[in-house]
N, C-alpha and C positions, 0 to 999 in steps of 0.2 A: 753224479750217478755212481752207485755202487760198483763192485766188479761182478756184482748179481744183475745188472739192472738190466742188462739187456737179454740174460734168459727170461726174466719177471716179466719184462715188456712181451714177449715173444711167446710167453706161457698163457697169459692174460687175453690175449691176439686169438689164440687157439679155440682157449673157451665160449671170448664171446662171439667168436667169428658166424656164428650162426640164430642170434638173439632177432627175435623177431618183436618183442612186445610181450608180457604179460599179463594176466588180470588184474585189475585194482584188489589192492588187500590180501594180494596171494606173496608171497616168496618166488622168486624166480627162479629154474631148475637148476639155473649155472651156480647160485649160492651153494648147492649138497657140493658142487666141485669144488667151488672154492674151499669148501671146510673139508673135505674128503683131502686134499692136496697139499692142507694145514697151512695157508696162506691167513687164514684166520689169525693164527698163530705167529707170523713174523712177526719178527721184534722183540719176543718173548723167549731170554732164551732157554738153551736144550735140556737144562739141568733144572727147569720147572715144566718141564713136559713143551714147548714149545717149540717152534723150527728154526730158532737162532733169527740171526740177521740183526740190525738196527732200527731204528723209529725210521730211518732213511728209507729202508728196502720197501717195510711196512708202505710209504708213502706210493713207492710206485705202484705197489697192487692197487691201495686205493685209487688212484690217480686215474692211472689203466681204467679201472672195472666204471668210476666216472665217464671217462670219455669215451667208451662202450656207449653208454644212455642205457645204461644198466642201476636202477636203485636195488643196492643189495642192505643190510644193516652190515657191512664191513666195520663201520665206522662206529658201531655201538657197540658189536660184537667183541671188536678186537681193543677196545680200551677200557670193556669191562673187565677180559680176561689179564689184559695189565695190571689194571688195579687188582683184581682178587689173586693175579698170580696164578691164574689156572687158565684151561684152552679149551674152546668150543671143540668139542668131538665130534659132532655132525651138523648138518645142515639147519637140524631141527633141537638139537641139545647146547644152546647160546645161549650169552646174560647177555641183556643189555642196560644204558647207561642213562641218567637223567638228571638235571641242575634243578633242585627247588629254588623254583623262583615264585618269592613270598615266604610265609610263613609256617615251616613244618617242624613240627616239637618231637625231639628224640631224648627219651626220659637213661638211654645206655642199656635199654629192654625192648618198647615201645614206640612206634611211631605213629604221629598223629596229625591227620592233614589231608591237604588234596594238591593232586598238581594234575595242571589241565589237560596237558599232553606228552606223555612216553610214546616213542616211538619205539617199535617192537615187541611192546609188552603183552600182546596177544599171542606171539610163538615163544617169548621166551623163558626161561625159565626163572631165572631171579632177576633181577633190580640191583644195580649198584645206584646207590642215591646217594648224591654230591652235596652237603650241606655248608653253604659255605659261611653262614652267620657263625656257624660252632666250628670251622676248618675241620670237620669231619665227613669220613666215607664209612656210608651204613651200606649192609645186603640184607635185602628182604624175599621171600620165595613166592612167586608171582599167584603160587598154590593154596598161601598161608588162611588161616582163619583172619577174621575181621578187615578183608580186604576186599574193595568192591572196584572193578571192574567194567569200565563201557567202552566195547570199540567200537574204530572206525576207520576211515583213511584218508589223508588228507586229497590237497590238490592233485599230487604226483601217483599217487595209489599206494601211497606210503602207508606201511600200520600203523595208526596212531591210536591211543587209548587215555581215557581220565580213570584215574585212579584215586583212590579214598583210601585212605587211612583210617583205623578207628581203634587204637591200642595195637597196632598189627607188631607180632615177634620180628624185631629184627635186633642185627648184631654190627659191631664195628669190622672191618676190614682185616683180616689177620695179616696182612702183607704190609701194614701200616702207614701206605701210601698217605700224602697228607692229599686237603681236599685242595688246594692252589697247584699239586702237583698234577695232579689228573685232570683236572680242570684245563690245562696247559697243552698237556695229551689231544684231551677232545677236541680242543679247539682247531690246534693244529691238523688233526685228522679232517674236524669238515669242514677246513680252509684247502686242505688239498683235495677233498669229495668237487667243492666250486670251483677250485681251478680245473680239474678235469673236466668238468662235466662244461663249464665256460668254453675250452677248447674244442668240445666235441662239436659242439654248438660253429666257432668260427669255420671249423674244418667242412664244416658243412656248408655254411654262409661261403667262402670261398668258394667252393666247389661249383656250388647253385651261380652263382654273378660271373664266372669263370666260363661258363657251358651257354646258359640262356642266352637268346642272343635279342635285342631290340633294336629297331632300326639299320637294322642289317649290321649288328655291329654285338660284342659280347655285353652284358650289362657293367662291367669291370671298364670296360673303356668312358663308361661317364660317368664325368668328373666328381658329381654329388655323391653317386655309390663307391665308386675307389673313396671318396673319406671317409662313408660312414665304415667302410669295411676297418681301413685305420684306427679309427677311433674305437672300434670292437680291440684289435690288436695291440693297444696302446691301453686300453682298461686291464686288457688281461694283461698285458707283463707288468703291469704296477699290481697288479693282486700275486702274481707268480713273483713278483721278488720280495714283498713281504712276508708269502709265503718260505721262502726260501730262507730267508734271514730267519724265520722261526724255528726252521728247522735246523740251521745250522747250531742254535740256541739248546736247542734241546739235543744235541749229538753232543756239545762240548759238556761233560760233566764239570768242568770247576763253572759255569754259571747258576747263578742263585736262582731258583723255584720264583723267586720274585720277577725276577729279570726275563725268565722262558714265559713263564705266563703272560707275562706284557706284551712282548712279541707276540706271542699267540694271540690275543685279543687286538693286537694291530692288523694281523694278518683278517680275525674274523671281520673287523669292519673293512677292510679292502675290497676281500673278497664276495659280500655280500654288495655293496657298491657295485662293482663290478656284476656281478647275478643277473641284478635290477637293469639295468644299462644293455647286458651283452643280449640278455632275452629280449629287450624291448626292440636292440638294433636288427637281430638276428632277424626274424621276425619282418621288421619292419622293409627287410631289404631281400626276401624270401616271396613277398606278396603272398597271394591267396593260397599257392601251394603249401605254404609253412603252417597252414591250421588245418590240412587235413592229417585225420586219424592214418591215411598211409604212409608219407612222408615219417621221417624219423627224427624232425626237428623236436617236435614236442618232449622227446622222450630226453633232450636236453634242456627245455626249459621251465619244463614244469620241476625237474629235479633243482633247477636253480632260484626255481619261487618257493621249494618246497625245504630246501635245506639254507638259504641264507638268512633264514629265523629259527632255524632249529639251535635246541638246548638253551641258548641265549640268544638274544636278537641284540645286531648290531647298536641298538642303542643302549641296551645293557652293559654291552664290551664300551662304546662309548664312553657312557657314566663311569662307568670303573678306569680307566685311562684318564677320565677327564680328574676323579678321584684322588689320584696315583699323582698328576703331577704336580694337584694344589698340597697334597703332604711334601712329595718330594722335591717341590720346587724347582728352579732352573735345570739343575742337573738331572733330573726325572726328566724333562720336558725334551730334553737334547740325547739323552742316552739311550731313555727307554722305551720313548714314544717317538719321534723325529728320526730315529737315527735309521 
């Protein structure tokens, strides 16, 4: 942790300390703070308008604002304004960020295509589109002529939108981020969105088996649920230390874009594994009280059903690791996948 991390923690504590739930398809009110406080903005630094800090600092807001059971677009917000080099201004004036997956044609004018689902392309204002067939980053104005538009939200209440292309004006990246770099970025970011939001989830599973009591005795003292709780505990620190290794990747500059982005795509299949696993145990060791709408389980698991397919789905990251090591061979397999 930084020498920031524990005002960040503490800053983040404050905000959400009062979150009760929001409507499906809306923006939560703590987002204008977050942006208003220019946490949006960590990482970016101060001599491009942003609040300084590291991809590290960055991490703990997201982190934090996760293990809240707060879904904010942090996570799209702040690695589009990376890549374009510019900083969400308020709550309601962000870009956000998306991976064509499939087939989108960018003539260096024109884009042309559909991708099934952008998440916050209903509040926001441009599109940073990740094309990774051409290693290019385009920005397109969410406003533009010949662009068609249908929202929605997914499971989590998250804004999700299909979008159409049809010759639509866009342009390359002036910041000339390459597209393996930001791609690296994102990843990293919603590896740490899951580990958050995984924690919030156990701290709660704790909490609940700790308190409840069955047979005159806490539910923590039998045997079968003290493991399952373990075995929540033991998913998440194997997603947190792949996380953690990505991020150490991406703070040391002499590694290669090559090299970060692997790690980041290690870390997305972890933590996605993980997701799956920690929501079903969660859940499953919560009984009947963990699906009502009071309780404040769901607002961690449905963000882990909702984010460990987003931008790419772990079997994406998958194929591309599995990619990676049949070009690279041994040494790919040990260094950059394994290690």
């Amino acid at each position: 942790m930084s020498e920031f991390g524990p005002e960040l923690v503490d800053l983040i504590c404050k905000i959400t300390g009062d979150y009760t739930g929001h409507r499906d398809g809306t923006l939560p009110q703590e987002w204008n703070t977050v942006c208003e406080l220019g946490l949006a903005a960590v990482g970016i630094s101060e001599s491009c308008g942003g609040s300084g800090g590291t991809v590290g600092d960055l991490s703990i807001v997201i982190r934090e604002l996760a293990k809240a059971g707060i879904g904010t677009p942090i996570v799209e917000a702040s690695t589009a304004a990376w890549a374009l080099g510019e900083v969400p201004r308020a709550g309601s004036d962000f870009d956000t960020v998306a991976t064509a997956v499939g087939h989108i044609e960018f003539d260096g004018d024109c884009l042309s295509g559909a991708l099934a689902s952008v998440r916050y392309a209903q509040s926001a204002k441009r599109i940073v589109l990740l094309l990774p067939e051409s290693d290019s980053v385009v920005v397109v104005e969410t406003g533009a002529s010949a662009i068609t538009m249908t929202h929605g939200y997914d499971l989590a209440g998250h804004q999700t939108s299909r979008v159409e292309f049809d010759r639509t004006p866009a342009r390359l990246v002036a910041s000339g981020r390459h597209c393996e770099h930001v791609r690296a970025r994102l990843g990293l970011a919603r590896a740490t969105a899951l580990v958050g939001s995984g924690t919030g989830a156990y701290l709660l599973t704790r909490g609940h088996v700790a308190q409840r009591e069955q047979f005159g005795v806490p539910l923590i003292k039998i045997p079968a649920v003290a493991a399952g709780l373990a075995r929540i505990s033991i998913s998440l620190r194997e997603a947190e230390t792949a996380t953690f290794r990505a991020l150490a990747l991406q703070l040391d500059d002499e590694q290669s874009e090559g090299d970060q982005f692997a790690a980041a795509a290690v870390a997305r299949v972890m933590t996605a594994e993980m997701a799956t696993f920690v929501a079903r145990q969660a859940h499953q060791l919560h009984g009947a009280i963990g699906v009502t709408e009071e309780y404040p389980l769901h607002w961690h698991t449905r963000n882990l059903w909702s984010w460990r397919d987003a931008d790419e789905s772990a079997l994406e990251y998958s194929k591309l690791l599995g990619d990676l090591t049949v070009r690279g061979g041994e040494l790919a397999l040990w260094d950059r996948v394994s290690a």
